[in-house]
C-alpha atoms as a printed R data frame, in Angstrom:
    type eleno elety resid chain resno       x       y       z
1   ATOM     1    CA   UNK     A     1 -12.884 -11.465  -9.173
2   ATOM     2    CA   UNK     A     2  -9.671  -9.138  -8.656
3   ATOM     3    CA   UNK     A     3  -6.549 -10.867  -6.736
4   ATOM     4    CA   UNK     A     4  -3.952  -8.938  -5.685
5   ATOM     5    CA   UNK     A     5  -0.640 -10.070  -4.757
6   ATOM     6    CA   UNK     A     6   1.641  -8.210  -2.413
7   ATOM     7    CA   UNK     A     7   5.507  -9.380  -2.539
8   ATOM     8    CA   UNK     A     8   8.771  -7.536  -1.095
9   ATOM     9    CA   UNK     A     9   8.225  -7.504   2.339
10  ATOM    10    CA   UNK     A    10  11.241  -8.427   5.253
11  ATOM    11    CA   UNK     A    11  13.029  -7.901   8.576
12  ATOM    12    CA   UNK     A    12  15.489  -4.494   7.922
13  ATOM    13    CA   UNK     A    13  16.895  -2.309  10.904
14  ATOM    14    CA   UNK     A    14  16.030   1.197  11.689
15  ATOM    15    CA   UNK     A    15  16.803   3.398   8.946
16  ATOM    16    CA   UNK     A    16  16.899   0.991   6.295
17  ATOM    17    CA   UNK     A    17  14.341   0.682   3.111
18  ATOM    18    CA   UNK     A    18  12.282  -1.853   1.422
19  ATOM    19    CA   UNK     A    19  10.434  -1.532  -2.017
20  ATOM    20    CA   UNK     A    20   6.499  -3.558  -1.481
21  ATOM    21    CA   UNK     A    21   5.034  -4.093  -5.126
22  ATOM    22    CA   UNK     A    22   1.157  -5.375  -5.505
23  ATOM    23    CA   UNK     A    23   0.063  -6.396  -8.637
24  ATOM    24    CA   UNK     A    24  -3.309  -7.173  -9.693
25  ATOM    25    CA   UNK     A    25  -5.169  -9.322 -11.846
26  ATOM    26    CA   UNK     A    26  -7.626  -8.348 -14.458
27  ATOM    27    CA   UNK     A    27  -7.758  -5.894 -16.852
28  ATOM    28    CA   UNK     A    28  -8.840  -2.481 -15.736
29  ATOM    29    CA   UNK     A    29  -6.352  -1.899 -13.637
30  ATOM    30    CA   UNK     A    30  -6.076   1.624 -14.786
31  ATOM    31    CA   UNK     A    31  -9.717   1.947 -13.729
32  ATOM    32    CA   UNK     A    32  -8.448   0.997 -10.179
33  ATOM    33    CA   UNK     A    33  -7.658   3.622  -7.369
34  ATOM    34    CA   UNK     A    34  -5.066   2.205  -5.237
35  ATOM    35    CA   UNK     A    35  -4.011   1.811  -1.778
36  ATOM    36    CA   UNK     A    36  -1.798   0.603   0.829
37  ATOM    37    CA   UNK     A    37  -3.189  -0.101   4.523
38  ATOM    38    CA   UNK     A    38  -0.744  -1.133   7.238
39  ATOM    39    CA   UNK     A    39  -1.836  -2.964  11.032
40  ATOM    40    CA   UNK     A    40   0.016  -3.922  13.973
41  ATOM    41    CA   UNK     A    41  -0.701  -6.089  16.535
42  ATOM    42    CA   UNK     A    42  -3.112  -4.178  18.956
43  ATOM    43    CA   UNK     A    43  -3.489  -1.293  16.575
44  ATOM    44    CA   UNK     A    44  -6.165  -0.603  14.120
45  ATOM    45    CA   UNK     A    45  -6.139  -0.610  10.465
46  ATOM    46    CA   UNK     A    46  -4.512   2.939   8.871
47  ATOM    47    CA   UNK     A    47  -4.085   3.778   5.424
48  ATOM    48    CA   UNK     A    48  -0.665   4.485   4.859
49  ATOM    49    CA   UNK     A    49  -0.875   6.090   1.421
50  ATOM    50    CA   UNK     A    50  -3.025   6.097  -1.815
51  ATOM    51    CA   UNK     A    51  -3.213   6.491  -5.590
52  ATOM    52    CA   UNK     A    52  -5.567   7.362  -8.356
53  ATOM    53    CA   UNK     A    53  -6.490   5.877 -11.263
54  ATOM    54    CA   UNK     A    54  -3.816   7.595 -13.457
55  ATOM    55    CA   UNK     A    55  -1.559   8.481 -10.813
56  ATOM    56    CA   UNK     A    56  -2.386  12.333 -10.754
57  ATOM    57    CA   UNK     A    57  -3.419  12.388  -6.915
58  ATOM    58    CA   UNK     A    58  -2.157  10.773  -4.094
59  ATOM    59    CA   UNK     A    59  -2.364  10.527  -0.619
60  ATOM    60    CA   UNK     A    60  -0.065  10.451   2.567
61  ATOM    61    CA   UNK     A    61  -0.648   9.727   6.046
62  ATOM    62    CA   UNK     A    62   1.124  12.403   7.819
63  ATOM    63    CA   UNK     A    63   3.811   9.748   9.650
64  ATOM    64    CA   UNK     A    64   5.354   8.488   6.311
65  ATOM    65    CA   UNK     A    65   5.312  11.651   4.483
66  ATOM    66    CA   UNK     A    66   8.927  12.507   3.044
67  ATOM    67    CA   UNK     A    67   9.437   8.800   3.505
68  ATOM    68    CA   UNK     A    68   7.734   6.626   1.623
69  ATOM    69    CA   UNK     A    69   6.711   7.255  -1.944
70  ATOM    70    CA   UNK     A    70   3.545   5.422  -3.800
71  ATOM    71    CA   UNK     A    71   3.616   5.141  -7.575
72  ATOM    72    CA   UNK     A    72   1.982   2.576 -10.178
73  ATOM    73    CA   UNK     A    73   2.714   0.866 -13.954
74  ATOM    74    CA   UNK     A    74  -0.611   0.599 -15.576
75  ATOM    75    CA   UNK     A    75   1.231  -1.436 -17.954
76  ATOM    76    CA   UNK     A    76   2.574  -4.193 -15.470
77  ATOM    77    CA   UNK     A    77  -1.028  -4.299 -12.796
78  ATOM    78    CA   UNK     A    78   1.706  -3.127 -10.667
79  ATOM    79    CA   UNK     A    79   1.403  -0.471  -7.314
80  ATOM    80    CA   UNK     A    80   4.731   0.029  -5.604
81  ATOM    81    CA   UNK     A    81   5.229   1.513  -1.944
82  ATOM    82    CA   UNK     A    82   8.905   2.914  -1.841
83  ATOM    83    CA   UNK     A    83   9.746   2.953   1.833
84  ATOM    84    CA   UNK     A    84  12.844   4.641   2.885
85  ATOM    85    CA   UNK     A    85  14.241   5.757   6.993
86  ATOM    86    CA   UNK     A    86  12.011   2.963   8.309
87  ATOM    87    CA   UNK     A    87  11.587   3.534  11.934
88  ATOM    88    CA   UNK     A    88  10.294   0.652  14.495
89  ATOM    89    CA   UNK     A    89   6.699   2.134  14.988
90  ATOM    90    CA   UNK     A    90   6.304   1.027  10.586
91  ATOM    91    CA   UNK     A    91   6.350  -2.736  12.136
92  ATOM    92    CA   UNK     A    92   3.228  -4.203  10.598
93  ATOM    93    CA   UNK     A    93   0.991  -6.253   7.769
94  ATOM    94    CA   UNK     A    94   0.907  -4.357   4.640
95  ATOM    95    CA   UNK     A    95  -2.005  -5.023   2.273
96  ATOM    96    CA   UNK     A    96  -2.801  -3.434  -0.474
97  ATOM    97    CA   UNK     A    97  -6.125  -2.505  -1.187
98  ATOM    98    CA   UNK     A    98  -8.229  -1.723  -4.461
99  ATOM    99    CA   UNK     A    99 -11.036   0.337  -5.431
100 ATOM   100    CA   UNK     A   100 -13.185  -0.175  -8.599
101 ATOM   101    CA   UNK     A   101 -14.104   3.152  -9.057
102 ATOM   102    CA   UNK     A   102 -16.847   3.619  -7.206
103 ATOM   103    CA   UNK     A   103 -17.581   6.804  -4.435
104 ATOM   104    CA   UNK     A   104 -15.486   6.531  -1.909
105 ATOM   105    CA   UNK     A   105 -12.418   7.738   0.767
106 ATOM   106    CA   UNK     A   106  -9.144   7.351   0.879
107 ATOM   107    CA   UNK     A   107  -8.746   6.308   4.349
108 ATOM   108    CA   UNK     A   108 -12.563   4.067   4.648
109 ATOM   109    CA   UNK     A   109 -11.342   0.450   4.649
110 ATOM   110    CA   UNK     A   110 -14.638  -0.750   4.105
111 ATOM   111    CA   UNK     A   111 -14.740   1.453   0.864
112 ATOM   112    CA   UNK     A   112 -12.158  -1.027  -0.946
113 ATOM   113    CA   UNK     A   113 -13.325  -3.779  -3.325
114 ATOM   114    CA   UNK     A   114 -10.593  -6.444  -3.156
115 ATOM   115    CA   UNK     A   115  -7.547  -6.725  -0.546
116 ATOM   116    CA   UNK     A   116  -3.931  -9.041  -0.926
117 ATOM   117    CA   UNK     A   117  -3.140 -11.347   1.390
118 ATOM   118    CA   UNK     A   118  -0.596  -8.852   2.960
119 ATOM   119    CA   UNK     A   119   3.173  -8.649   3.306
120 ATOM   120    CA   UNK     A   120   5.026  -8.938   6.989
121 ATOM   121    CA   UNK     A   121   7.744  -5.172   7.519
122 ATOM   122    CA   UNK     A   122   9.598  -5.697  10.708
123 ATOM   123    CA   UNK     A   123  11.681  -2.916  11.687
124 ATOM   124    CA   UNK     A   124  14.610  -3.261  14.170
125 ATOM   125    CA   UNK     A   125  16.230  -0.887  16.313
């Protein structure tokens, strides 16, 4: 059994950033692909961005690109979300999300292994 444990999230006004780190238990994280989902209240589920294995590919929904950033430390189980100019509409959960390494796409939810618990971002304007 994987845990994952999401930390770093807050209340910050418009324009402001906050740094979300997950970090997982076991030891293949390396093996993992990586990813953080967001949801708010009346909305469905999105991926907001995702990592391979060794950090070579990534992926960006189109609303946070040039904002936020995703990288990982194989060496510290640790995936970090960078988010900078946070706008109201980023309001949500964020979970992070963890694949095993089997087939699968970015954005499938249902295509994930393990899940955190999930960290609150509220945005003020």
């Amino acid at each position: 059994q994987v845990q994952l444990v999401e930390s770093g999230g807050g209340l910050v006004q418009a324009g402001g950033s906050l740094r979300l780190s997950c970090t997982a238990s076991g030891r293949a994280f390396s093996d993992y692909r990586m990813a953080w989902f967001r949801q708010a209240p009346g909305r469905e589920r999105e991926l907001v961005v995702a990592i391979s294995q060794s950090g070579g590919s990534t992926f960006y929904a189109e609303s946070v690109k040039g904002r936020f950033t995703i990288s990982r430390d194989n060496t510290k189980n640790t995936v970090y979300l960078q988010m900078n100019k946070l706008k109201p509409e980023d309001t949500a959960v964020y979970s992070c999300a963890a694949n095993l390494g089997s087939k699968m796409l970015w954005g499938r939810p249902t295509h994930y292994d393990y899940w955190g618990q999930g960290t609150q971002v509220t945005v003020s304007s």
